[in-house]
mmCIF file of the N, C-alpha and C atoms, coordinates in Angstrom:
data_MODEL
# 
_entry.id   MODEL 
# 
loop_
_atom_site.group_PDB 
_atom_site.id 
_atom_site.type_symbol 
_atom_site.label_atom_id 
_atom_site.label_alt_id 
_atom_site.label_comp_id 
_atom_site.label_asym_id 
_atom_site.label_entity_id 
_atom_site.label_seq_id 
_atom_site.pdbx_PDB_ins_code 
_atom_site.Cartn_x 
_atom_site.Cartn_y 
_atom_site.Cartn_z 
_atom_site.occupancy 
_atom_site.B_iso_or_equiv 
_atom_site.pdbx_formal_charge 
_atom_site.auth_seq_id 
_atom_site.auth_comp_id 
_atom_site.auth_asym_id 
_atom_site.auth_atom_id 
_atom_site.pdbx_PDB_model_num 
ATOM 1   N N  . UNK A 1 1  ? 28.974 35.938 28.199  1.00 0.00 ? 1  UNK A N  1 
ATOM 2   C CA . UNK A 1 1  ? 28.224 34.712 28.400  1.00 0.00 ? 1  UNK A CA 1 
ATOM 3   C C  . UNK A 1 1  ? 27.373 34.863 29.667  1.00 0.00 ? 1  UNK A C  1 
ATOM 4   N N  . UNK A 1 2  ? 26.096 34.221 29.716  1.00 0.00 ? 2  UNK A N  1 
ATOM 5   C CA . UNK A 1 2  ? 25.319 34.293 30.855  1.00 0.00 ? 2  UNK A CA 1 
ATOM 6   C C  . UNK A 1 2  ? 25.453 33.143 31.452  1.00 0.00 ? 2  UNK A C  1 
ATOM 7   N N  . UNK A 1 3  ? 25.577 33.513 32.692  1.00 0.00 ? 3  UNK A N  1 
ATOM 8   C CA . UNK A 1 3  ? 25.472 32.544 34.000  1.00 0.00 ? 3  UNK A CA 1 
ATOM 9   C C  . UNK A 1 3  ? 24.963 31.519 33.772  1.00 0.00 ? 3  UNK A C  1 
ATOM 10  N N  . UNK A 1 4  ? 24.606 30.317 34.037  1.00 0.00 ? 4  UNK A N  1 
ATOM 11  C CA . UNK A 1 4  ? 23.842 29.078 33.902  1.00 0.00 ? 4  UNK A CA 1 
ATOM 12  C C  . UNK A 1 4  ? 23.376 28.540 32.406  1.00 0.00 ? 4  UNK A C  1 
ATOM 13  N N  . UNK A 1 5  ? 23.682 28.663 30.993  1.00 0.00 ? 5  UNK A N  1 
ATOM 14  C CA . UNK A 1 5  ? 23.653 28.582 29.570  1.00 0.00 ? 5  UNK A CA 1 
ATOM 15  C C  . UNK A 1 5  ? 24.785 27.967 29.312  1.00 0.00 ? 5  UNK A C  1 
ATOM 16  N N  . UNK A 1 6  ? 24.217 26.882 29.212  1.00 0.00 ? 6  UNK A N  1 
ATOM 17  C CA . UNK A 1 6  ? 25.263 25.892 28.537  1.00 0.00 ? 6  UNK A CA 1 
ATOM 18  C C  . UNK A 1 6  ? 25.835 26.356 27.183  1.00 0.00 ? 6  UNK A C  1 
ATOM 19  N N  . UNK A 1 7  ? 27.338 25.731 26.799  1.00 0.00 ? 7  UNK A N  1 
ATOM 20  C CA . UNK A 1 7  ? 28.149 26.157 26.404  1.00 0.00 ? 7  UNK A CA 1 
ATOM 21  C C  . UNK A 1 7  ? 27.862 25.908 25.292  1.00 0.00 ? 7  UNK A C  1 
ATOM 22  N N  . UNK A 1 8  ? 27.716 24.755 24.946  1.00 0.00 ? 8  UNK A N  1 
ATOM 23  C CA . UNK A 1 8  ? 26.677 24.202 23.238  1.00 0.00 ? 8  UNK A CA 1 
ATOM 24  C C  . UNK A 1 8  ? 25.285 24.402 22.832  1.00 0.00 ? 8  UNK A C  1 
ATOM 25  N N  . UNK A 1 9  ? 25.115 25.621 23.618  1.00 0.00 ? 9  UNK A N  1 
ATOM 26  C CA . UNK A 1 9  ? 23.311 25.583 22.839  1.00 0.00 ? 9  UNK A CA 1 
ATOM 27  C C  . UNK A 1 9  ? 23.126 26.540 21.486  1.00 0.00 ? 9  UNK A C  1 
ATOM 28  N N  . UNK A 1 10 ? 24.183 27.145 21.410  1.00 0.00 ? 10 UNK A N  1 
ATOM 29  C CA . UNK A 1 10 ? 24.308 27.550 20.071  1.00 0.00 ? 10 UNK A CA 1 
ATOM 30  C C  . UNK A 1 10 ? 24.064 26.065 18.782  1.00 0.00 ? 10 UNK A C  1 
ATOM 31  N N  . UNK A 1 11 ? 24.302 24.689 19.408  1.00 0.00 ? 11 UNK A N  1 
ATOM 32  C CA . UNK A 1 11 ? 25.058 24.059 18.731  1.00 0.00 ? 11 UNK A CA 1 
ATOM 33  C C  . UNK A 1 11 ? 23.742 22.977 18.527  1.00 0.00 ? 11 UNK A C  1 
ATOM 34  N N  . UNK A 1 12 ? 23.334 22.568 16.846  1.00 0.00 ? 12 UNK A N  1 
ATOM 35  C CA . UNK A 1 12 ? 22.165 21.711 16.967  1.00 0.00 ? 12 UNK A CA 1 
ATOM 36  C C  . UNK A 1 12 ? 22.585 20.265 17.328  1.00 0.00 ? 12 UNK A C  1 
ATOM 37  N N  . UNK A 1 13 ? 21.862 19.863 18.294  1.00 0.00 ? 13 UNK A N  1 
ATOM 38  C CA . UNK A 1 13 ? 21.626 18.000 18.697  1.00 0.00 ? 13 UNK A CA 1 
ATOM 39  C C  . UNK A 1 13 ? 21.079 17.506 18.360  1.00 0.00 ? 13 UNK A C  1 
ATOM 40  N N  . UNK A 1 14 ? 21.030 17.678 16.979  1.00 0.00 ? 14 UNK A N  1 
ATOM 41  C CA . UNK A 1 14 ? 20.157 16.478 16.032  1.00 0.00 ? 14 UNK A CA 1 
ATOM 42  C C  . UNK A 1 14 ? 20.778 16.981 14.802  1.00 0.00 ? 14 UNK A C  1 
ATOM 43  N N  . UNK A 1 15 ? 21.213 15.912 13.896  1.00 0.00 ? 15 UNK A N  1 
ATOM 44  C CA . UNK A 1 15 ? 21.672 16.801 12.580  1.00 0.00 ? 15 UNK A CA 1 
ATOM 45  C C  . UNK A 1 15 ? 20.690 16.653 11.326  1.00 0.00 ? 15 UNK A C  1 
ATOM 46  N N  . UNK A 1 16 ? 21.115 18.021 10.561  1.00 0.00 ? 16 UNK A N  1 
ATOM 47  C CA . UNK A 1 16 ? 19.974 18.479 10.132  1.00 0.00 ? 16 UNK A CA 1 
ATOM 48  C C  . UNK A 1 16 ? 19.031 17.642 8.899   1.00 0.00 ? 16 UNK A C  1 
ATOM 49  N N  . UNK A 1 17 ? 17.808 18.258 9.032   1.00 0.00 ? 17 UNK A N  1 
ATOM 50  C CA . UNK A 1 17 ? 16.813 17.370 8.131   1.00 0.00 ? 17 UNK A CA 1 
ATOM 51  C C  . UNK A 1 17 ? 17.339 17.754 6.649   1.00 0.00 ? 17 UNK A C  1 
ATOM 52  N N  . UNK A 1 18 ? 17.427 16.630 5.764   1.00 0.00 ? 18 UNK A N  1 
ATOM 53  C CA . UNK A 1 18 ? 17.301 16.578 4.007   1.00 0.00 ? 18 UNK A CA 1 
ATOM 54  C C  . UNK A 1 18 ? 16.458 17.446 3.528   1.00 0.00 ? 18 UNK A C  1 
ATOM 55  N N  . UNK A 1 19 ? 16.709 18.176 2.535   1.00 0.00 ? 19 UNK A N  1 
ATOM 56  C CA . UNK A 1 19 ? 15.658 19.041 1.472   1.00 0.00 ? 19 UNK A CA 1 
ATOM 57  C C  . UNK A 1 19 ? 14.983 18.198 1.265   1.00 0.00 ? 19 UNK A C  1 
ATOM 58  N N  . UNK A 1 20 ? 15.412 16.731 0.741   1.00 0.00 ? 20 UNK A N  1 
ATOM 59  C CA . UNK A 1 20 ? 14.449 15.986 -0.152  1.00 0.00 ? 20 UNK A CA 1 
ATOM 60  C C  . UNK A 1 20 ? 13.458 14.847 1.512   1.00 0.00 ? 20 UNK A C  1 
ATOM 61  N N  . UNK A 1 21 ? 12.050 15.013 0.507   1.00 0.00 ? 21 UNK A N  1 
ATOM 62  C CA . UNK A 1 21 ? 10.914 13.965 1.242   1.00 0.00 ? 21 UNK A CA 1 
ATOM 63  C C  . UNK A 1 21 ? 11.375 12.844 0.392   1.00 0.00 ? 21 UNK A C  1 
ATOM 64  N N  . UNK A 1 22 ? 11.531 11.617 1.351   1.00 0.00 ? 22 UNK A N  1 
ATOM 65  C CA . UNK A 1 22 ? 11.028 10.433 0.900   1.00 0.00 ? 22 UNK A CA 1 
ATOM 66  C C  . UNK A 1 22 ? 10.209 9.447  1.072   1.00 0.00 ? 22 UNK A C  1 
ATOM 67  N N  . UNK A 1 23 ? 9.693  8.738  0.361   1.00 0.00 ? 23 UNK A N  1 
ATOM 68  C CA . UNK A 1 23 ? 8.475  7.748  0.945   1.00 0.00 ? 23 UNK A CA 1 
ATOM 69  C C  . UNK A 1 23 ? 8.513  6.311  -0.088  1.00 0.00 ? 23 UNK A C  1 
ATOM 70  N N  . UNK A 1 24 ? 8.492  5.568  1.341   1.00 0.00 ? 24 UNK A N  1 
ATOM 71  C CA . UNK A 1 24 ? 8.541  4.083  0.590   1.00 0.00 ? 24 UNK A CA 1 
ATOM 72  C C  . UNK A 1 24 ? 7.592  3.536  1.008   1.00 0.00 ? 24 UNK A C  1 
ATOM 73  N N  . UNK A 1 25 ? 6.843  2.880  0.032   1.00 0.00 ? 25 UNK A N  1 
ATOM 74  C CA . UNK A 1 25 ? 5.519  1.626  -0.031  1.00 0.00 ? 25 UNK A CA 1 
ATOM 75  C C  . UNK A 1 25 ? 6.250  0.047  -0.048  1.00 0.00 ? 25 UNK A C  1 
ATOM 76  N N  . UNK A 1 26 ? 5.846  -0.447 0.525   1.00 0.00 ? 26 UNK A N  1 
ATOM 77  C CA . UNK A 1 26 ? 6.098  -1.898 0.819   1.00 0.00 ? 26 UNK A CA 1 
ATOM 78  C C  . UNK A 1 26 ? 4.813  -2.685 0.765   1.00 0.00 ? 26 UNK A C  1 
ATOM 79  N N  . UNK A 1 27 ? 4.734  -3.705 -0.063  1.00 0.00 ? 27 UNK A N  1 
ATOM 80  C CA . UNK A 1 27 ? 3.500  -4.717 0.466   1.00 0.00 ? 27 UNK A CA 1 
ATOM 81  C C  . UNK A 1 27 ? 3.935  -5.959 0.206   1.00 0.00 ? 27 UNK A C  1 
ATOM 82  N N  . UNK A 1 28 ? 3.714  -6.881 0.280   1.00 0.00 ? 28 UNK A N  1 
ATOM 83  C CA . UNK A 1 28 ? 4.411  -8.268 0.362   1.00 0.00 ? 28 UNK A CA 1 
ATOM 84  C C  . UNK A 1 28 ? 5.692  -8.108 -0.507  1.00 0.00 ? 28 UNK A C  1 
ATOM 85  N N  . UNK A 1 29 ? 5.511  -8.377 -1.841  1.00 0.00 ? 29 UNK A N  1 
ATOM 86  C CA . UNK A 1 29 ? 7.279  -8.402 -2.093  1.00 0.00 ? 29 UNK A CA 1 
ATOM 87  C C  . UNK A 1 29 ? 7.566  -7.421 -3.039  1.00 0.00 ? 29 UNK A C  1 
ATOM 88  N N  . UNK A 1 30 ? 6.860  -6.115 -3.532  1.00 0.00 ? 30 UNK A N  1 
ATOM 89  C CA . UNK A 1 30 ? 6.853  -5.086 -3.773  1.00 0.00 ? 30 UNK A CA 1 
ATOM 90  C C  . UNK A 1 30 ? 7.304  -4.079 -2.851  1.00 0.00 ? 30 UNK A C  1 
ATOM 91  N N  . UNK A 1 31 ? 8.478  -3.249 -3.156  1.00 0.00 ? 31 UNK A N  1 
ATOM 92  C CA . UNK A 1 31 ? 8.922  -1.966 -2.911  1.00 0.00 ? 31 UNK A CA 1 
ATOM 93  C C  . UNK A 1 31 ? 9.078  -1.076 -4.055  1.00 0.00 ? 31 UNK A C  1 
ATOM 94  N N  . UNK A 1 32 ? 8.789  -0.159 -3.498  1.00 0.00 ? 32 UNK A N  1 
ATOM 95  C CA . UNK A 1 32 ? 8.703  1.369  -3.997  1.00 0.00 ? 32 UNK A CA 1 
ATOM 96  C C  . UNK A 1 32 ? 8.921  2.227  -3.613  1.00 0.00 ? 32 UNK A C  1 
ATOM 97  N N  . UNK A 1 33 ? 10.048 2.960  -4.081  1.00 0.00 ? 33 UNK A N  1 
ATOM 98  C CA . UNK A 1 33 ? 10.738 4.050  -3.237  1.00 0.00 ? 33 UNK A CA 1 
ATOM 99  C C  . UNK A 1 33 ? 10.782 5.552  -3.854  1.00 0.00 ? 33 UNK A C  1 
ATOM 100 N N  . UNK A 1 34 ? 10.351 6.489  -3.430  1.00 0.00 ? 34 UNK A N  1 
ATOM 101 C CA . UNK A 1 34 ? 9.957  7.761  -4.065  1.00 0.00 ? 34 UNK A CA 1 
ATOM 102 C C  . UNK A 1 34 ? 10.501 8.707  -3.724  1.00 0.00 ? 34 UNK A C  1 
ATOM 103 N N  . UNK A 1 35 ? 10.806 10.025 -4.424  1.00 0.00 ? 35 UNK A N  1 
ATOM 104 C CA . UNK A 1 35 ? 11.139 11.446 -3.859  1.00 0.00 ? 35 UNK A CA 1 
ATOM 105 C C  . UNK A 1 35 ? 10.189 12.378 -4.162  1.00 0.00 ? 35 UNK A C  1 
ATOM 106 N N  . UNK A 1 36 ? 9.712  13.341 -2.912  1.00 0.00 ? 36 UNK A N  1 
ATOM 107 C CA . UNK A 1 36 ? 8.697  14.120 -3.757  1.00 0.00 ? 36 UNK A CA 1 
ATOM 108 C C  . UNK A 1 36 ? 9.417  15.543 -3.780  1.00 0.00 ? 36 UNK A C  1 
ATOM 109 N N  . UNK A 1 37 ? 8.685  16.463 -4.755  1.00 0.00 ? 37 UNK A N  1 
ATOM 110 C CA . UNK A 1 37 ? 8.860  17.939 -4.842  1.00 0.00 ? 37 UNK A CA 1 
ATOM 111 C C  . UNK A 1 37 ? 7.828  18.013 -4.878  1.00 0.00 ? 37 UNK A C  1 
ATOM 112 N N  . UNK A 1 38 ? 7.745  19.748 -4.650  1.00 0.00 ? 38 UNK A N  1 
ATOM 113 C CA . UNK A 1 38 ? 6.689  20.323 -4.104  1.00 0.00 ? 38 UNK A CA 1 
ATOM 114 C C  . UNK A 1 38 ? 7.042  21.653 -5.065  1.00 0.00 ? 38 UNK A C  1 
ATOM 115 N N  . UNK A 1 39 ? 5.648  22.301 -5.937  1.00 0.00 ? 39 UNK A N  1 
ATOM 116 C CA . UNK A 1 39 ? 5.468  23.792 -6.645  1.00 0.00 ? 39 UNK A CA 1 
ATOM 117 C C  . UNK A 1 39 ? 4.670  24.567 -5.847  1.00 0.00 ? 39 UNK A C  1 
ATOM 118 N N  . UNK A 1 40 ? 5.162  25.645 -5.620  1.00 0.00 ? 40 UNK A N  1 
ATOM 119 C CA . UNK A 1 40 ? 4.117  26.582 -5.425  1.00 0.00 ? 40 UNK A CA 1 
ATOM 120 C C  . UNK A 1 40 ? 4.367  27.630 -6.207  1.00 0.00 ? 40 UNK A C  1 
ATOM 121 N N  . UNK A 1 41 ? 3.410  28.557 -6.411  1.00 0.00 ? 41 UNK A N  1 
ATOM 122 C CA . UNK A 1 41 ? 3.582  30.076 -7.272  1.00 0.00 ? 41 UNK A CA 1 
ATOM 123 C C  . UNK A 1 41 ? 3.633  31.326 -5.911  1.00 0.00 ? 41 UNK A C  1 
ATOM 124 N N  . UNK A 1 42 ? 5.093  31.465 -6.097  1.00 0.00 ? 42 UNK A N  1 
ATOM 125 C CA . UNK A 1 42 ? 5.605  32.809 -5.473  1.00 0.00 ? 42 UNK A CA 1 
ATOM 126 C C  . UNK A 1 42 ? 5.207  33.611 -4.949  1.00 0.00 ? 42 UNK A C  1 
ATOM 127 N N  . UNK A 1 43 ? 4.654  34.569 -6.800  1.00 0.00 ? 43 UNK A N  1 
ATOM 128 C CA . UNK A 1 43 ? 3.719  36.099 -6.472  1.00 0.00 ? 43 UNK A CA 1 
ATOM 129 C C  . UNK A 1 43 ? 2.687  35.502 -7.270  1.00 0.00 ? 43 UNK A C  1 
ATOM 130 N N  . UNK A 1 44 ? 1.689  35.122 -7.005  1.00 0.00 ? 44 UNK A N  1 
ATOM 131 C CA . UNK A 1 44 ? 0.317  34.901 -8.033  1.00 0.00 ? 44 UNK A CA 1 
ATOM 132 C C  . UNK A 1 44 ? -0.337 36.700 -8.133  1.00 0.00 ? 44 UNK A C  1 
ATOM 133 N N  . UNK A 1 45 ? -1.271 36.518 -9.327  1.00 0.00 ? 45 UNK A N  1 
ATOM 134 C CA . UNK A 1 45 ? -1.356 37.591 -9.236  1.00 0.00 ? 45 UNK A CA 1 
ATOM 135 C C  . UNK A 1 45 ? -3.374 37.572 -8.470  1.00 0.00 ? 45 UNK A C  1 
ATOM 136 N N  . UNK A 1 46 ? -3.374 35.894 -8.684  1.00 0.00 ? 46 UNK A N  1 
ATOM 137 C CA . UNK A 1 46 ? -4.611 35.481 -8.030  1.00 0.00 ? 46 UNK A CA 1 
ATOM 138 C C  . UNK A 1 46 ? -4.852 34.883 -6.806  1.00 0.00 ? 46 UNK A C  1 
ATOM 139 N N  . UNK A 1 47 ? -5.436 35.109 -5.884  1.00 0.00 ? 47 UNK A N  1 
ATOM 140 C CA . UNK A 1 47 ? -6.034 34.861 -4.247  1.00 0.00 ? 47 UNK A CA 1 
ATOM 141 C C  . UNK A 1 47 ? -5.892 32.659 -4.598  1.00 0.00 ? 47 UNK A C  1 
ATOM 142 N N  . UNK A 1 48 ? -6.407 32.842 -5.137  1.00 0.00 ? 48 UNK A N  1 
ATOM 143 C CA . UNK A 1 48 ? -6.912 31.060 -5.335  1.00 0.00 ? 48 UNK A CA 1 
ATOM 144 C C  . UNK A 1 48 ? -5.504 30.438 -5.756  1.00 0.00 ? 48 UNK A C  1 
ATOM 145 N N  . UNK A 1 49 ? -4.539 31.300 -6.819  1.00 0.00 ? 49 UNK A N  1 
ATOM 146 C CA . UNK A 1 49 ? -3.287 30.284 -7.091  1.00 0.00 ? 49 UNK A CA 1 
ATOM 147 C C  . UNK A 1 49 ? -2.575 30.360 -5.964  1.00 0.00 ? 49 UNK A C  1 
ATOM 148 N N  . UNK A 1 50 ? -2.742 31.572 -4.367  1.00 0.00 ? 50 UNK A N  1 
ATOM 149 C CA . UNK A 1 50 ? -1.146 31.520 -3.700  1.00 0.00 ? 50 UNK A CA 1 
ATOM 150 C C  . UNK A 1 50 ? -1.745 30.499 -3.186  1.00 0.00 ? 50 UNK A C  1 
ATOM 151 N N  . UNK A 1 51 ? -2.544 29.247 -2.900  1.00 0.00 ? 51 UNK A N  1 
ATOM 152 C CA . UNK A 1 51 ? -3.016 28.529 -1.961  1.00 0.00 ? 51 UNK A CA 1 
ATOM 153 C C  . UNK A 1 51 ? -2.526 27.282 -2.632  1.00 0.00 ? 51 UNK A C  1 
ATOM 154 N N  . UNK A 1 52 ? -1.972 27.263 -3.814  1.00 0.00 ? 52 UNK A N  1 
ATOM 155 C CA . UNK A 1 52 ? -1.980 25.961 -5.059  1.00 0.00 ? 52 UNK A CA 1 
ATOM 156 C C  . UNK A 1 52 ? -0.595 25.203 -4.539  1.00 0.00 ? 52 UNK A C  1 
ATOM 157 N N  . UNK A 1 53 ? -0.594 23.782 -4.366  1.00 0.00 ? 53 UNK A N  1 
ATOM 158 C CA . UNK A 1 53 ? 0.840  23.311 -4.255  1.00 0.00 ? 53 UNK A CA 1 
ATOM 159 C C  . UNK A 1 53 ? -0.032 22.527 -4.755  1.00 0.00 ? 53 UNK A C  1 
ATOM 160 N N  . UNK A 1 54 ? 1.635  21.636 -5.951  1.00 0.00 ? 54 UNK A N  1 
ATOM 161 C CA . UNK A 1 54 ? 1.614  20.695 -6.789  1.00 0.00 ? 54 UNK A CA 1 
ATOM 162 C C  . UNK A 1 54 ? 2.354  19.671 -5.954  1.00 0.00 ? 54 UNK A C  1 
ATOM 163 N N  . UNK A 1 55 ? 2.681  18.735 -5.719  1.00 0.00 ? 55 UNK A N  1 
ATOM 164 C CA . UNK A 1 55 ? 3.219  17.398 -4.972  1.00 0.00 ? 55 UNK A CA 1 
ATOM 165 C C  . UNK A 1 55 ? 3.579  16.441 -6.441  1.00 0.00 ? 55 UNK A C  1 
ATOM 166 N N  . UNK A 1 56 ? 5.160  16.087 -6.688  1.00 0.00 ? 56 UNK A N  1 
ATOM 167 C CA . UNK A 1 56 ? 4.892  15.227 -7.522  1.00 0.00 ? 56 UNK A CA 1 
ATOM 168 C C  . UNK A 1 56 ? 5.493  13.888 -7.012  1.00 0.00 ? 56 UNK A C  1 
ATOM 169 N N  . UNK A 1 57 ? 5.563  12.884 -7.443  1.00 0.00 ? 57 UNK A N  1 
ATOM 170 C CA . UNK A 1 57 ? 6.717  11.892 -6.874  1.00 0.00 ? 57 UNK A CA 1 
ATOM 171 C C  . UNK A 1 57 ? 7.249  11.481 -7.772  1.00 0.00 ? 57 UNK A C  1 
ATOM 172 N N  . UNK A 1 58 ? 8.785  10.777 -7.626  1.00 0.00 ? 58 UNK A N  1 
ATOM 173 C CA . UNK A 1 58 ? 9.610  10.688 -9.025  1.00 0.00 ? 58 UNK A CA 1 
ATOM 174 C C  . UNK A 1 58 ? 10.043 9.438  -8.112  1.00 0.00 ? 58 UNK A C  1 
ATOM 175 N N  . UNK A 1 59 ? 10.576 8.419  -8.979  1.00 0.00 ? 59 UNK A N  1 
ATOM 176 C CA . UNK A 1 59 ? 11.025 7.051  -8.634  1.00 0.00 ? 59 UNK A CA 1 
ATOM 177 C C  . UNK A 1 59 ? 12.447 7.794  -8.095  1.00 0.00 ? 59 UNK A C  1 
ATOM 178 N N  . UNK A 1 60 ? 13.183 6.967  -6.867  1.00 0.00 ? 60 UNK A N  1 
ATOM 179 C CA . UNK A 1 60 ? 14.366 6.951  -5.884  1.00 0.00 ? 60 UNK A CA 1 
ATOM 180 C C  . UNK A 1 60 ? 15.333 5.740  -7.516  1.00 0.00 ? 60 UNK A C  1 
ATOM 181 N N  . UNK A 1 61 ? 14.940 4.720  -7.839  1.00 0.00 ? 61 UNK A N  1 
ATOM 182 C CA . UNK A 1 61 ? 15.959 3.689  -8.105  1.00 0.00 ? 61 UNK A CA 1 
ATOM 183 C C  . UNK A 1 61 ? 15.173 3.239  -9.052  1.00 0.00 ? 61 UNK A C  1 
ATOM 184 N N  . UNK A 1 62 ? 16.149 2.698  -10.147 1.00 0.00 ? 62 UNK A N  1 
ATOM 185 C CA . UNK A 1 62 ? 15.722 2.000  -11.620 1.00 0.00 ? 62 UNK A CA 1 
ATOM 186 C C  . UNK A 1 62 ? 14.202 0.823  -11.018 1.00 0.00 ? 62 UNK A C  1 
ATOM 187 N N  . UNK A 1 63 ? 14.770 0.169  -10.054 1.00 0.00 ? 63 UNK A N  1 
ATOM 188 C CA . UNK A 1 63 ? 13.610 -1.194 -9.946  1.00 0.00 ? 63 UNK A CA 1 
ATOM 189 C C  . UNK A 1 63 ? 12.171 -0.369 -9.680  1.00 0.00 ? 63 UNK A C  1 
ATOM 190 N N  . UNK A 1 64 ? 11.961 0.974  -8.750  1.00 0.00 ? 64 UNK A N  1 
ATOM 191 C CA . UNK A 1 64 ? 10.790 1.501  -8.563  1.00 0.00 ? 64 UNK A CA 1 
ATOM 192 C C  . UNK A 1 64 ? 10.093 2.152  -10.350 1.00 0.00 ? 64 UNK A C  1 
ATOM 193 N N  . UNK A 1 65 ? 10.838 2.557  -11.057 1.00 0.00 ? 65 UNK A N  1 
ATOM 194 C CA . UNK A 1 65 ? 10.561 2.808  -12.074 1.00 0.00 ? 65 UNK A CA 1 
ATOM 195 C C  . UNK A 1 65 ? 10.124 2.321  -12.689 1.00 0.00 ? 65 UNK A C  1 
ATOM 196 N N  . UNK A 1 66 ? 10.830 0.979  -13.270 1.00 0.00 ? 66 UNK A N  1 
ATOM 197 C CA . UNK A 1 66 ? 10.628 -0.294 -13.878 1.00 0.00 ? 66 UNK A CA 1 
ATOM 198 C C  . UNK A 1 66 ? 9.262  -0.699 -13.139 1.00 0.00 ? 66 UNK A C  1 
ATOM 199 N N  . UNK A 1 67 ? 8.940  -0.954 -12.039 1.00 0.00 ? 67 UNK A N  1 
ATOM 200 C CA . UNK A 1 67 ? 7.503  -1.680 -11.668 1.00 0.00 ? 67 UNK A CA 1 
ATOM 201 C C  . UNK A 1 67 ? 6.326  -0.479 -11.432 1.00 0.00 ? 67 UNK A C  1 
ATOM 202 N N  . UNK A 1 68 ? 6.688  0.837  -11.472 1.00 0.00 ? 68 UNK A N  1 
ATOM 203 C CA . UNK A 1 68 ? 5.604  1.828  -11.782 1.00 0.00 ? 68 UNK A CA 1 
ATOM 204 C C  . UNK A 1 68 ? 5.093  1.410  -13.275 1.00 0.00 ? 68 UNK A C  1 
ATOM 205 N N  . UNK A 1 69 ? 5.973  1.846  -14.241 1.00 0.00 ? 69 UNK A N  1 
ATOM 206 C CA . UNK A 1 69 ? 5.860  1.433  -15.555 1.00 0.00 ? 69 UNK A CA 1 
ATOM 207 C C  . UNK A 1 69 ? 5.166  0.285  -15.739 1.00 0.00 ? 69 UNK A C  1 
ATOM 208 N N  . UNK A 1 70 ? 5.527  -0.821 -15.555 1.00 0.00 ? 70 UNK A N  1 
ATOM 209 C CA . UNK A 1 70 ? 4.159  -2.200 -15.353 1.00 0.00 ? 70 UNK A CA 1 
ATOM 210 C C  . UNK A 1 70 ? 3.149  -1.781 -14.542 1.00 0.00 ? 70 UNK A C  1 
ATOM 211 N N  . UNK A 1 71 ? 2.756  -1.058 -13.192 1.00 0.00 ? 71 UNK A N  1 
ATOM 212 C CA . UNK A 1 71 ? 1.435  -1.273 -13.328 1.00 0.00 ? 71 UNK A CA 1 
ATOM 213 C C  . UNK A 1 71 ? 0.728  -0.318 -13.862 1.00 0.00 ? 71 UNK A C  1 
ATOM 214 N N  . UNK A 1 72 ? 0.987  0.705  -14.744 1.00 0.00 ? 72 UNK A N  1 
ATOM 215 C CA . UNK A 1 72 ? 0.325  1.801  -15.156 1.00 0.00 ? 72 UNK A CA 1 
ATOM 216 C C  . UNK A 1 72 ? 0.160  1.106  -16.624 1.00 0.00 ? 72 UNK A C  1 
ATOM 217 N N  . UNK A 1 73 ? 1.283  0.189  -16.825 1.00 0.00 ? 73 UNK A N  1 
ATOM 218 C CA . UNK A 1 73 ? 0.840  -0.223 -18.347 1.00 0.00 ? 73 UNK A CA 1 
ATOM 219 C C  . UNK A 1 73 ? -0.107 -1.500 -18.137 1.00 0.00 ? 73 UNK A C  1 
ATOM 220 N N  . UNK A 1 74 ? -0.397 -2.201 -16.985 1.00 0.00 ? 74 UNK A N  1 
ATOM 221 C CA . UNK A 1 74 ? -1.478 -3.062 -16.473 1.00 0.00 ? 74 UNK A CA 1 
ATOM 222 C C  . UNK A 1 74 ? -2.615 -2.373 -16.172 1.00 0.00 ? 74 UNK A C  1 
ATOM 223 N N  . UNK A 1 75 ? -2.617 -1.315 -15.838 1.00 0.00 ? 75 UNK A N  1 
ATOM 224 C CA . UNK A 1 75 ? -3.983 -1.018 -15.517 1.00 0.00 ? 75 UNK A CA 1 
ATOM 225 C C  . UNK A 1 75 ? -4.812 -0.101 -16.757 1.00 0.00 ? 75 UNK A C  1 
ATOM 226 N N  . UNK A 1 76 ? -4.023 0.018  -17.865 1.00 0.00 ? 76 UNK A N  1 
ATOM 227 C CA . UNK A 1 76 ? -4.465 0.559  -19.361 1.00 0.00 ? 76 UNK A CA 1 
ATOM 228 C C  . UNK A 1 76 ? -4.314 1.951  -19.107 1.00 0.00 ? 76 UNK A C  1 
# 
């Protein structure tokens, strides 16, 4: 051990971040709560696909689902 190195810095002080992103929209009495994933291609065999990420979002809970579904079927 070296001189003056605290004894826990091996040790993280913050615990660690979720795989999963989430993101919630709020506006007056609408919530919406989301998870996203993220694609990318690995080995492309093309310059233009290694640059490609897909972003999708998937509803967190039945009620975000349920009111996606109405406004996509409101807006035709």
């Amino acid at each position: 051990m070296y001189p003056g190195v605290p004894a826990g810095w091996k040790v993280p002080q913050s615990p660690p971040s979720s795989p999963v992103m989430t993101m919630q929209l709020r506006k007056d009495d609408i919530s919406l709560d989301f998870f996203s994933m993220f694609t990318t291609f690995a080995m492309p065999h093309e310059v233009a696909l290694q640059q490609l990420k897909i972003e999708c979002f998937y509803p967190v809970n039945t009620a975000t689902a349920a009111k996606v579904r109405e406004l996509a079927a409101s807006t035709g």
